[in-house]
C-alpha positions in Angstrom: 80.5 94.4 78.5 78.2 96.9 76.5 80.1 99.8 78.4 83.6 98.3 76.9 82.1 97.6 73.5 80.7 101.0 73.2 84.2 102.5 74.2 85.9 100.4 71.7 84.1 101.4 69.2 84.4 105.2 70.1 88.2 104.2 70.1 88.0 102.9 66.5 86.2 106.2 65.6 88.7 108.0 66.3 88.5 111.7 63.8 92.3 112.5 64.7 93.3 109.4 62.6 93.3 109.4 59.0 93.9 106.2 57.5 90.5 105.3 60.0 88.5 108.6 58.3 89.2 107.6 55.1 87.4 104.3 55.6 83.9 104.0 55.0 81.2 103.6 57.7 80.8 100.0 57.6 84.8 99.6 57.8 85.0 101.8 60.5 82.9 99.5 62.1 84.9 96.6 62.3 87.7 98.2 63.6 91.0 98.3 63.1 92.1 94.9 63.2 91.0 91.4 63.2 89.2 90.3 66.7 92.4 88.0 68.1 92.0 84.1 68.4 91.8 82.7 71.9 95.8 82.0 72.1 97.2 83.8 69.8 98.6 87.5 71.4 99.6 88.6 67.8 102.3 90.8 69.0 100.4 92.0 72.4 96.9 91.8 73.4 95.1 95.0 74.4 95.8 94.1 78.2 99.6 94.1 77.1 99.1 97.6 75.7 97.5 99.0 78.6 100.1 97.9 81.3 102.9 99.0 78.7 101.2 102.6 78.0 100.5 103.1 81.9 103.0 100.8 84.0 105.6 104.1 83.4 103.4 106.4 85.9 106.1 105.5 88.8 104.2 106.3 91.9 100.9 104.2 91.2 100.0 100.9 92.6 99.4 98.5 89.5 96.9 96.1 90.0 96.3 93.3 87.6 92.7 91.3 88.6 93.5 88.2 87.1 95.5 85.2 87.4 99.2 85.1 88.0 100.0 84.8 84.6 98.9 87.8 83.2 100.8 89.8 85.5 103.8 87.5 85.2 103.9 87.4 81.6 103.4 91.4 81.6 106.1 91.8 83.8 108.8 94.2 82.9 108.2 94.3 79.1 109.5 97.7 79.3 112.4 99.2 80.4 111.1 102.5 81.9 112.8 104.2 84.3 112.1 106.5 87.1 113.7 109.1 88.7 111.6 108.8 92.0 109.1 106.3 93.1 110.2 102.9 92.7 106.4 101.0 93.4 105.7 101.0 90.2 108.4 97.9 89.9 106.2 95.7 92.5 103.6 93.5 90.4 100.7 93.3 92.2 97.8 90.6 90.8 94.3 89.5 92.4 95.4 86.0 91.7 91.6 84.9 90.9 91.7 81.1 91.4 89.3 78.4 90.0 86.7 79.1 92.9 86.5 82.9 91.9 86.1 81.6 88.6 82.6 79.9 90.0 81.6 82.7 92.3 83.1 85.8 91.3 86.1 87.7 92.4 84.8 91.0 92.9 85.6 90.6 97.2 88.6 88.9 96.5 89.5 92.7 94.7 88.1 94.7 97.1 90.1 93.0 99.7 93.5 93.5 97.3 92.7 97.0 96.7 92.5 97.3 100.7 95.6 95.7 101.7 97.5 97.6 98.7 96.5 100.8 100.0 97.0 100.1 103.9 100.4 98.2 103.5 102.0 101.0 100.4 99.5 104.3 100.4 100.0 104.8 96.5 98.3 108.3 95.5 96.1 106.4 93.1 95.7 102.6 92.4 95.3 101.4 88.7 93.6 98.2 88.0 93.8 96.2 85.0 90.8 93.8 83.9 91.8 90.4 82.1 89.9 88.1 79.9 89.0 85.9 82.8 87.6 88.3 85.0 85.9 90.2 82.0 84.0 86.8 81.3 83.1 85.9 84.6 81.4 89.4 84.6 83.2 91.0 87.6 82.4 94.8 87.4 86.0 96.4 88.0 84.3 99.7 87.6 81.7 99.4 90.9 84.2 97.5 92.9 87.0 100.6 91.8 84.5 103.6 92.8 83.2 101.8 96.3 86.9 100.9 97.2 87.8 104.7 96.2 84.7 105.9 98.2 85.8 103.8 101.3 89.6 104.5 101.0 89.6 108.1 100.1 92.0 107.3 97.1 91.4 107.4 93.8 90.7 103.3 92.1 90.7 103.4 88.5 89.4 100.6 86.4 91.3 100.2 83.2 88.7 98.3 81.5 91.2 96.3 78.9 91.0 93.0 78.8 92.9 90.9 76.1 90.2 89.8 73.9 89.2 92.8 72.6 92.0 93.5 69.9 95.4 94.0 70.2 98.2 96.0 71.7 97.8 99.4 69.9 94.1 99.1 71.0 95.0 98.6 74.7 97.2 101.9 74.6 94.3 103.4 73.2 91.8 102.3 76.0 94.3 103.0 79.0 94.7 106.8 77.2 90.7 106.6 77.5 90.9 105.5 81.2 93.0 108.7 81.8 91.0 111.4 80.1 87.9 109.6 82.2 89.1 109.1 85.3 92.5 111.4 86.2 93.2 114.1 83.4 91.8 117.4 85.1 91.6 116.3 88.7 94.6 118.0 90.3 96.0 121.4 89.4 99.6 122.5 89.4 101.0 124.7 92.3 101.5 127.2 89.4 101.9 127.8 85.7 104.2 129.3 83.5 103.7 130.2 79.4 106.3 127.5 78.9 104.3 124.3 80.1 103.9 121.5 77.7 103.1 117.7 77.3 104.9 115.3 75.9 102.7 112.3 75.3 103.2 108.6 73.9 107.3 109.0 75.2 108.1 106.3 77.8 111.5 107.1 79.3 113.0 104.4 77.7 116.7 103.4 79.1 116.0 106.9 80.3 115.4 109.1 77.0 113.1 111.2 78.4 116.3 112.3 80.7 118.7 112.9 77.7 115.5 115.5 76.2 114.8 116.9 79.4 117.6 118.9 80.0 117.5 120.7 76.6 113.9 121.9 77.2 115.3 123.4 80.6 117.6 125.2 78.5 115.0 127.3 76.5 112.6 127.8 80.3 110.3 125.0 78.9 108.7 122.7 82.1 107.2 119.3 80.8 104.1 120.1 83.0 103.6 116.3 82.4 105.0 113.4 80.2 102.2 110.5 79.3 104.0 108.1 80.6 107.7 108.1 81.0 108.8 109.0 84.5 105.6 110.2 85.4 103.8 110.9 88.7 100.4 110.6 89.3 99.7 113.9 89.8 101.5 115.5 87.3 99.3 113.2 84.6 96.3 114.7 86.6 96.8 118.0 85.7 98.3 117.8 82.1 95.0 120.2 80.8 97.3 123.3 82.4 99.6 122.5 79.4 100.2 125.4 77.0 100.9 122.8 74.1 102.0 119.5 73.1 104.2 117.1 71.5 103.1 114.3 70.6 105.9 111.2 70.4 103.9 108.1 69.0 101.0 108.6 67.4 100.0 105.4 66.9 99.5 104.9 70.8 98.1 108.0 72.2 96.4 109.9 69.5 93.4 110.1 71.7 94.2 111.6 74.3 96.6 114.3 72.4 93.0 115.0 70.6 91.0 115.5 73.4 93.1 117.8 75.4 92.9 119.9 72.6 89.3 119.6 72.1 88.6 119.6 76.2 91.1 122.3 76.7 92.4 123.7 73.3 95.9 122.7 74.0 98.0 122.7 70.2 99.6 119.5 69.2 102.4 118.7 66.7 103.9 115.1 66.2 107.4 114.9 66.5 110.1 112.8 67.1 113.6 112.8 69.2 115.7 110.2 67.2 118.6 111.9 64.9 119.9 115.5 65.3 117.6 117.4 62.7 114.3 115.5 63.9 115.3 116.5 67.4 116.0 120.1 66.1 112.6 120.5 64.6 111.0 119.2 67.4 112.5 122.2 69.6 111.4 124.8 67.0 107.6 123.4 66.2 107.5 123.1 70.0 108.6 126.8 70.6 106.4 128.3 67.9 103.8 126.9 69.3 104.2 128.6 73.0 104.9 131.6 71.0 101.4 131.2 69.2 99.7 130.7 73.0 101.6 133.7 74.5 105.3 133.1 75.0 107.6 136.1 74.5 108.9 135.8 70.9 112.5 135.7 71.7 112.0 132.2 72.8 112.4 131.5 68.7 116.0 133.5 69.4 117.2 131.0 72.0 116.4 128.1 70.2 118.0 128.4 67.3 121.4 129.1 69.2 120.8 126.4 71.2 119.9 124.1 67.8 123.2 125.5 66.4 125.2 124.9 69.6 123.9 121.3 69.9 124.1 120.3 66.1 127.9 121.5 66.0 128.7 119.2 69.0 126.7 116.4 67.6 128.2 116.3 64.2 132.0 116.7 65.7 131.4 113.8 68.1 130.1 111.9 64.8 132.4 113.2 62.1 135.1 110.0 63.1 131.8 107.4 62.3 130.8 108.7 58.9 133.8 107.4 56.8 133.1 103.9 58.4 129.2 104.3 58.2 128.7 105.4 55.1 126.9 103.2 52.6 126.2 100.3 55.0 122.8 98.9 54.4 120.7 98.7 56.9 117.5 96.6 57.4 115.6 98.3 59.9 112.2 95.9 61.7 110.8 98.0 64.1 107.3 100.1 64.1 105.0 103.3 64.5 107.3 106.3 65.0 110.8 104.3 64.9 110.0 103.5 60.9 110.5 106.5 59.8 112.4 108.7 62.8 115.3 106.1 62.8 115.6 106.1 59.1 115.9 109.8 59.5 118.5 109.5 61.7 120.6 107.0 60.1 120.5 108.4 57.1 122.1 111.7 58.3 125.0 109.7 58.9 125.4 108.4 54.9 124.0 104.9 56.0 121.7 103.2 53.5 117.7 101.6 54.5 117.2 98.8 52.3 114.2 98.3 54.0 111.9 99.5 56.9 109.0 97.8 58.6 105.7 99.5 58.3 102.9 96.3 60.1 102.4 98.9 63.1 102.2 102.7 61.1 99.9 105.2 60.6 99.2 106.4 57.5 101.4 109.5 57.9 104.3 107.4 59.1 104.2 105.9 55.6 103.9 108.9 54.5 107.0 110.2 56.2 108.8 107.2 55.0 108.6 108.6 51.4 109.3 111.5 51.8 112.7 109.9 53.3 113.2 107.4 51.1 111.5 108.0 47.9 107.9 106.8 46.1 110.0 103.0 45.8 110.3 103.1 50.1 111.2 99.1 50.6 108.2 99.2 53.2 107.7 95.7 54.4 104.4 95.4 56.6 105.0 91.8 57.4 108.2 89.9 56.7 108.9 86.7 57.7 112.0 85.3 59.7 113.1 83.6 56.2 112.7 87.0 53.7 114.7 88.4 57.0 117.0 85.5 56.9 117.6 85.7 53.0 117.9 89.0 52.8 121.1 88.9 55.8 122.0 86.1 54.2 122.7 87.2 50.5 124.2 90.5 51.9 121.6 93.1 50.7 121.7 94.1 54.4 124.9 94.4 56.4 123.4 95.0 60.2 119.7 94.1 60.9 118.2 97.0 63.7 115.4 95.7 65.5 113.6 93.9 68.5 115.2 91.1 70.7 112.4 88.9 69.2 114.2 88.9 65.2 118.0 89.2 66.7 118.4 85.3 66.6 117.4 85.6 62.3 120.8 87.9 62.1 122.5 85.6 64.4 121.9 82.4 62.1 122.8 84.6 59.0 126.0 85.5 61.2 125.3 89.0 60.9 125.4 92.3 63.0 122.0 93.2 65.0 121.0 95.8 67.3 118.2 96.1 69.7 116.0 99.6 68.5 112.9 98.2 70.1 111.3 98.8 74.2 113.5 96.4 75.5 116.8 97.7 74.6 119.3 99.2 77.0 120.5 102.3 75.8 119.0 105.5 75.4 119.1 106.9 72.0 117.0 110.0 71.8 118.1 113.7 71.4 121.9 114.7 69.8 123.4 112.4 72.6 121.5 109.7 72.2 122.2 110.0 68.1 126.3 110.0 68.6 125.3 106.6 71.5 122.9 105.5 68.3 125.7 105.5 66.4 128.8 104.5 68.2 126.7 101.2 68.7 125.8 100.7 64.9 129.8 100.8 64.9 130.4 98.5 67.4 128.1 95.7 66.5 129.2 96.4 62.7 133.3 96.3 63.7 133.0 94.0 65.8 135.5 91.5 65.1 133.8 88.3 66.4 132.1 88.4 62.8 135.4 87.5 61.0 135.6 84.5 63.0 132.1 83.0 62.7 132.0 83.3 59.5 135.2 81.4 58.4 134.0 77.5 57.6 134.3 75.1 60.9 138.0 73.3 61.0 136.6 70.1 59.9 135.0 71.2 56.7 138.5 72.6 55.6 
């Protein structure tokens, strides 16, 4: 455990984060948040965070050492999908039992990583520790380096389990499992002055897919994406990247820092959702393979490309922005979705009453003003009943968040839409702004509302 506490506390340290910088050396200390209570996940333990930040890589074996549970609970938390492999959709789990609890179930992972690797021959095999096997004191680590010594494939230990803080910390310690055990151990077939990673985008309801093509466009290859759609070896050999775009800061701040300071690879933080945020995403991300040695006509072609695609975008939307305009919105979401979303919603006239801020940076808040003003309605924790009231007495007409607050809106007999991981359509880049919208409309029109909201025949 002194190996993990040490690397948590290196992960608390981290210099590329501001708000933690600007704290003092005994805050720093105590990290980021509270130390969870046994029971209480708090929106995700750090085991959560570290099968949602890696699960994505589609060709790895996932093994959880644990009991059932913590694989079945993990299960599919995210919809991520692939455009190859498929095995990253089969949970696997160690299944410790009361009897490993007494002796230890260091063999009984061996043995898994064995019969994982003989029956499905992953290119790497990821396994999670859990709070039970972290207490017991199985050493993931030994048993991950002998099984990769005896298998020829690489085992890595992602040394997370739930105790140690919350979600946001796990993403953080699987990004620190990558830059120890897989960035910089493969290199590409070739590279061009056009590479880049994007890092912290998942490939939500398949975003990454509806971004991809519009790099292609301009001759930019994601040399790798951290995690979304991602192949094992492609996330081994991200340190050929020219430069890279960072999606969620909040997430993967690490390891966009230390390719930079392993490899000098320049970063930018930018964001997909609404047609302006997606065009300056294009241009930062050009400039900066011009700056590293790109011909400067690539600046050229993406502005007619930002032209081309902002004139379809806005003629797709141009029927929604009569009907949109001046709806208040009450958006409950997080890290980069506070203020990208707001960004994009407000390009279509619609009004953000209020925006959640419990899982942002610093400069996400900062962002937010810059949107909305020095009087932002930021809300860092609201309750079901300020969400309730708020729906209820009509400040907001549509609530946008995860499925977790849709039942408030029900009860207050008001629109909601999912924005959050488990959602099913894709709303990044100018595409995914005119789908954004077209189902803001929807849930907004819909004409179900009329009738729920007239008073039961019996209390006529």
């Amino acid at each position: 455990m002194s190996a993990l506490s040490s690397k948590v506390q290196a992960v608390f340290d981290e210099p590329g984060c501001d708000k933690n910088q600007g704290k003092s050396e005994k805050e720093r200390k105590k990290g980021c948040t509270k130390q969870l209570q046994p029971g209480a996940a708090a929106g995700g333990c750090a085991f959560d965070g570290a099968k949602i930040a890696l699960q994505p890589i589609t060709d790895v074996a996932h093994l959880v050492h644990g009991p059932i549970a913590c694989e079945g609970n993990s299960w599919d938390n995210r919809g991520a999908k692939s455009s190859g492999s498929r095995l990253y959709r089969t949970g696997f789990t160690t299944d410790v039992t009361e009897l490993d609890v007494i002796y230890g179930g260091e063999k009984r992972l061996y043995k898994s990583i064995r019969e994982v690797i003989e029956k499905y021959d992953p290119p790497a095999v990821f396994v999670y520790q859990t709070c039970v096997t972290a207490l017991i004191g199985d050493d993931i680590e030994a048993v991950c380096k002998a099984a990769g010594a005896k298998f020829g494939k690489p085992v890595i230990p992602i040394d997370a389990p739930g105790f140690v803080g919350n979600k946001n910390l796990g993403n953080k310690l699987a990004g620190e499992a990558l830059l120890d055990y897989v960035i910089g151990t493969q290199e590409p077939e070739y590279t061009t002055p056009y590479d880049i990673n994007v890092i912290g985008e998942y490939n939500l309801s398949g975003e990454l897919w509806q971004v991809k093509p519009l790099f292609e466009k301009l001759g930019i290859r994601i040399l790798s994406c951290i995690s979304g759609d991602a192949q094992y070896k492609e996330v081994a050999w991200s340190h050929r990247a020219k430069a890279t775009m960072m999606v969620c800061s909040k997430a993967m701040i690490n390891i966009t820092r230390k390719l930079e300071e392993r490899y000098g690879i320049p970063y930018f933080e930018g964001s997909f959702y609404g047609i302006s945020d997606m065009s300056d995403s294009l241009r930062q991300t050009s400039k900066l393979l011009v700056d590293r040695g790109a011909p400067a006509e690539l600046m050229e072609r993406t502005e007619d490309l930002i032209r081309e695609e902002e004139a379809r975008a806005w003629q797709r939307l141009e029927p929604y922005k009569a009907r949109l305009a001046g709806k208040k919105v009450l958006l409950i979401t997080g890290g980069v979705k506070s203020w990208s979303v707001v960004s994009a919603l407000q390009e279509v006239g619609m009004e953000i009453v209020g925006t959640s801020v419990k899982k942002s940076t610093v400069e996400d808040k900062e962002r937010i003003k810059e949107l909305m003003g020095e009087d932002a309605h930021m809300l860092d924790d609201m309750t079901p009943r300020e969400m309730y009231k708020m729906l209820k007495d009509a400040r907001a007409e549509i609530m946008l968040s995860g499925g977790r607050s849709q039942f408030v809106a029900l009860k207050a007999k008001m629109p909601w839409l999912d924005i959050n991981q488990e959602r099913h359509h894709a709303y990044a880049g100018y595409d995914g702004m005119v789908a954004l919208v077209q189902e803001i409309d929807k849930a907004l029109y819909n004409p179900m509302w009329e009738q729920v909201r007239k008073p039961a025949p019996w209390e006529c």
